[in-house]
C-alpha positions as CSV (number, residue, x, y, z in Angstrom):
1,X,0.0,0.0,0.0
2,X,1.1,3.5,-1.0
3,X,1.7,5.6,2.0
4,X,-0.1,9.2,1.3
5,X,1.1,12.2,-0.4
6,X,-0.1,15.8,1.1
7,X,0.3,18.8,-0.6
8,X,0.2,22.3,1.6
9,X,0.4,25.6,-0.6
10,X,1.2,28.3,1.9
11,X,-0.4,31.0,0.9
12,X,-3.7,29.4,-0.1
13,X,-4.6,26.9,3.0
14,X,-2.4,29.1,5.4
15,X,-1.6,32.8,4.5
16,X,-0.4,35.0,1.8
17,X,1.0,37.1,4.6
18,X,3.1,34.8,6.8
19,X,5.1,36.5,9.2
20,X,6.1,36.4,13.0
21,X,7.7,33.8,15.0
22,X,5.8,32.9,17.5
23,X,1.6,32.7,18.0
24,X,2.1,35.8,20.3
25,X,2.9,37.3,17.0
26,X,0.0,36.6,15.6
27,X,-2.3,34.3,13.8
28,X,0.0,33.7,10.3
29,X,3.2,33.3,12.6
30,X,6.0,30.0,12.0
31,X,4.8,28.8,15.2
32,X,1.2,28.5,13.9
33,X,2.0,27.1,10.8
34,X,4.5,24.4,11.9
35,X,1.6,23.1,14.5
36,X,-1.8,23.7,12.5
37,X,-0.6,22.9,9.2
38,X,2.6,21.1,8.9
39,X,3.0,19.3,11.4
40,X,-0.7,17.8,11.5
41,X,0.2,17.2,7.9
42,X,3.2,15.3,8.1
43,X,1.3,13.0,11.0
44,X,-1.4,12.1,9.0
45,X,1.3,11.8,6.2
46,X,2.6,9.1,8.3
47,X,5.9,7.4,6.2
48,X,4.5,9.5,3.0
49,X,5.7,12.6,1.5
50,X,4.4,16.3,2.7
51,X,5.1,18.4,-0.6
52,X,4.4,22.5,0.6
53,X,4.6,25.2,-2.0
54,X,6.2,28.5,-1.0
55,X,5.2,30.5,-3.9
56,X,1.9,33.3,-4.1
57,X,3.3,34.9,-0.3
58,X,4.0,38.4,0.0
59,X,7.4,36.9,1.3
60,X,9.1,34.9,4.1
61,X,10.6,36.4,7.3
62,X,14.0,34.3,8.5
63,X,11.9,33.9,11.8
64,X,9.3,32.4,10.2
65,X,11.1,30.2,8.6
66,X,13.2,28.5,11.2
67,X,9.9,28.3,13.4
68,X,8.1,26.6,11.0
69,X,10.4,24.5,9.9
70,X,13.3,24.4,12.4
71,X,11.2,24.0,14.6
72,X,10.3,20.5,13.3
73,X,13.7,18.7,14.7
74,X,13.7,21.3,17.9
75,X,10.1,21.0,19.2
76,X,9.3,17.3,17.4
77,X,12.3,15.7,17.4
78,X,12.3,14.6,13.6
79,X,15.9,14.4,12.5
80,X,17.2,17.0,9.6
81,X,17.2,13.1,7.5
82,X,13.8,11.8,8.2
83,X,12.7,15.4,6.8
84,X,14.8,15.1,3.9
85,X,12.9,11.9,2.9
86,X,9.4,13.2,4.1
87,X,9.2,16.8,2.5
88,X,9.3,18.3,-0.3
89,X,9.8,22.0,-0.7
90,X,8.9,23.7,-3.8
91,X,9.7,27.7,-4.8
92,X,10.0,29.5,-7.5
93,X,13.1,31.0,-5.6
94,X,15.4,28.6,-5.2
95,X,16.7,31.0,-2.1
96,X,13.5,29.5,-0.2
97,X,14.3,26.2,-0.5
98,X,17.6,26.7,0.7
99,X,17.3,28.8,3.5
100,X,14.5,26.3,5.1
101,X,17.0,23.1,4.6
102,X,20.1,25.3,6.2
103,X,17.3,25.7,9.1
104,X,16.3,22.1,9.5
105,X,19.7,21.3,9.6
106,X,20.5,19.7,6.2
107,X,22.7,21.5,3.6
């Protein structure tokens, strides 16, 4: 059996405005993301793929970034290789996609 694939596209099932670190910085913050979105995603995911598409945002804050995704081997203790094999980032700007694997810990 085919474990599931789950596509997130930021800016369309989360925000187009993404920004903040932490929930305390509001509703579209990394924080919020990592635990509403990706993190429920790659759960249900279980051994599949999460594919998440950075592109139609206004842009990405640094904090943002490394809360969201960061975040997934500090707060959930999945290691920078697990992630590698589980998700899939996809950008337009290839900048993105490096910046949130220098952040998970993989580069």
């Amino acid at each position: 059996m085919n474990e599931p694939e789950i596509m997130i596209d930021v800016a369309k099932q989360f925000s187009p405005y993404p920004a903040g670190r932490y929930r305390a910085d509001g509703s579209t913050s990394g924080e919020a993301f990592r635990e509403d979105v990706l993190w429920p995603a790659l759960d249900k995911a279980g051994k599949g793929c999460v594919i998440v598409c950075m592109d139609g945002a206004m842009g990405y804050g640094s904090s943002f970034l490394e809360e969201a995704f960061g975040g997934l081997v500090r707060e959930h203790h999945v290691s920078p290789k697990e992630l590698r094999q589980r998700l899939i980032i996809r950008s337009k700007r290839k900048s993105v996609e490096k910046e949130i694997w220098e952040y998970i810990g993989f580069t």
